[in-house]
C-alpha positions as CSV (number, residue, x, y, z in Angstrom):
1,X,21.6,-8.6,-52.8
2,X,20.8,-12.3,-52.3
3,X,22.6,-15.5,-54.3
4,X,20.6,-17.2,-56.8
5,X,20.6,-20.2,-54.4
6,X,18.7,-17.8,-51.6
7,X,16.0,-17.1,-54.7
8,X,15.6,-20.6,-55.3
9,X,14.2,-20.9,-52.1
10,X,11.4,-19.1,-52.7
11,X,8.4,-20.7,-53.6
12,X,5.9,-19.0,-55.9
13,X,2.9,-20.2,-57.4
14,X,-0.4,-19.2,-59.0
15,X,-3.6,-19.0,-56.7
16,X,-6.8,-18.8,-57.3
17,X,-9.3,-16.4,-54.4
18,X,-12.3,-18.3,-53.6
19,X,-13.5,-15.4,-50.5
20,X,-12.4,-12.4,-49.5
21,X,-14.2,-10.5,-46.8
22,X,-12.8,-7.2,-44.5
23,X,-11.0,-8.0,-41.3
24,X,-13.6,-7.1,-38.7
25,X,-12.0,-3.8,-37.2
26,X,-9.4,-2.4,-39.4
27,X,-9.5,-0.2,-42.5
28,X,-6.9,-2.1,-44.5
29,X,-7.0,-5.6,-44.2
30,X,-8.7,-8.3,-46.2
31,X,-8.7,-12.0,-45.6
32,X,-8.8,-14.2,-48.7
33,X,-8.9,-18.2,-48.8
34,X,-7.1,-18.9,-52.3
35,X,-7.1,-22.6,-54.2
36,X,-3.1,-23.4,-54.5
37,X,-3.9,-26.6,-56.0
38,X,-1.4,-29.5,-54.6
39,X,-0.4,-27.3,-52.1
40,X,-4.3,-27.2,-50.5
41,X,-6.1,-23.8,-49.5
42,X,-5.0,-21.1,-48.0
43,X,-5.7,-18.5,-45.9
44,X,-4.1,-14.9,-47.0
45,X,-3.8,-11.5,-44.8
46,X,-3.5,-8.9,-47.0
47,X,-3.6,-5.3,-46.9
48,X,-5.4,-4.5,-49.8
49,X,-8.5,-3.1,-48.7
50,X,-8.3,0.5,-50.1
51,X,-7.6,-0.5,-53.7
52,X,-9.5,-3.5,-54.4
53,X,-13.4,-4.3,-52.9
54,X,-13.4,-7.9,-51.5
55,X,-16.3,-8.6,-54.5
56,X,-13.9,-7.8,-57.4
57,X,-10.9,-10.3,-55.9
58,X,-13.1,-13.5,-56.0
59,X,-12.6,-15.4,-58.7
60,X,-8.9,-13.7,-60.0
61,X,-5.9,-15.4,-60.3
62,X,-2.8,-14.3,-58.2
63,X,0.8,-14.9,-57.8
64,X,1.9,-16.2,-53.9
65,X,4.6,-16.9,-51.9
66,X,4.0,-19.9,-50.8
67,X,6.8,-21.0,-48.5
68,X,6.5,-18.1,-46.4
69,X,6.3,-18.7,-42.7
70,X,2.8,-18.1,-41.1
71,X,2.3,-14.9,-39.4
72,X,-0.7,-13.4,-36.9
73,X,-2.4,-9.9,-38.2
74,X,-4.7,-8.6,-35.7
75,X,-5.6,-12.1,-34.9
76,X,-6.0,-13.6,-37.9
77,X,-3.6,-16.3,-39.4
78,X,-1.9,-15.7,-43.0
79,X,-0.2,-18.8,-44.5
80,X,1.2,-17.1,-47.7
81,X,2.2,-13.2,-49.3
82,X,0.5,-12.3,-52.8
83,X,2.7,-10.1,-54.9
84,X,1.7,-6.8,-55.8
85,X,3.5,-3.8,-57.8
86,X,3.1,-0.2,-56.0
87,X,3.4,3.0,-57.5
88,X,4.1,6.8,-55.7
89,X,4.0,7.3,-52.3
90,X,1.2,6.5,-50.1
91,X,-1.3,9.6,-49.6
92,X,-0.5,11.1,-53.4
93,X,-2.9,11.2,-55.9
94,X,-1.0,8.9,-57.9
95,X,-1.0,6.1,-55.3
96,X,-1.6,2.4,-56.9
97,X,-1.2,-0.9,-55.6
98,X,-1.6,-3.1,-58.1
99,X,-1.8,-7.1,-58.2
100,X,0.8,-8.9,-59.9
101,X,-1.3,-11.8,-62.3
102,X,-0.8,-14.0,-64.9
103,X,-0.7,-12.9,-68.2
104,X,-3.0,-16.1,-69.0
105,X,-5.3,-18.4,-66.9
106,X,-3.4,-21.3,-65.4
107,X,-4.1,-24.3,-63.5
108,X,-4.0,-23.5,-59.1
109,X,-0.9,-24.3,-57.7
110,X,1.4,-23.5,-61.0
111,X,5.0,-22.9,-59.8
112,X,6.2,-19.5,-61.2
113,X,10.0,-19.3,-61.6
């Protein structure tokens, strides 16, 4: 359990994907650049790969965290976690990731609370 002060910390906002493309070498990872609006662009490693195509992630609207300290992932720099909902256990049939969006469009960079 956290205090609501340690929540308050977190910063989410909406994001919008402008690329996404494989990371050259692995199976899972994707690297997206996202629009956060005030907050500037982004760059995003995520491991996404084997549910969503790079092609169908342009364009949607997410939900980062945006005050999460830059990490390396197999080279690659990610300034930022999306939020996604997963279902079952990896490797059975009923294994989903799925992104978590907003219910309507919104401008880049909304804070979520």
């Amino acid at each position: 359990m956290i205090s609501f002060d340690a929540f308050k910390k977190l910063d989410f906002r909406v994001a919008i994907i402008l690329e996404a493309e494989k990371v050259t070498g692995t199976r899972n990872l994707l690297r997206l650049q996202v629009d956060m609006g005030e907050l500037g662009k982004r760059q995003i490693v995520t491991g996404l790969a084997q549910h969503y195509s790079a092609e169908t992630l342009v364009g949607m609207q997410i939900i980062v965290l945006a005050n999460l300290k830059p990490a390396m992932f197999r080279g690659v720099k990610s300034e930022g976690m999306l939020l996604a909902a997963e279902t079952g256990k990896p490797g059975d049939p009923q294994y989903r990731v799925v992104l978590v969006v907003p219910e309507q469009e919104l401008p880049a960079g909304t804070p979520v609370h």
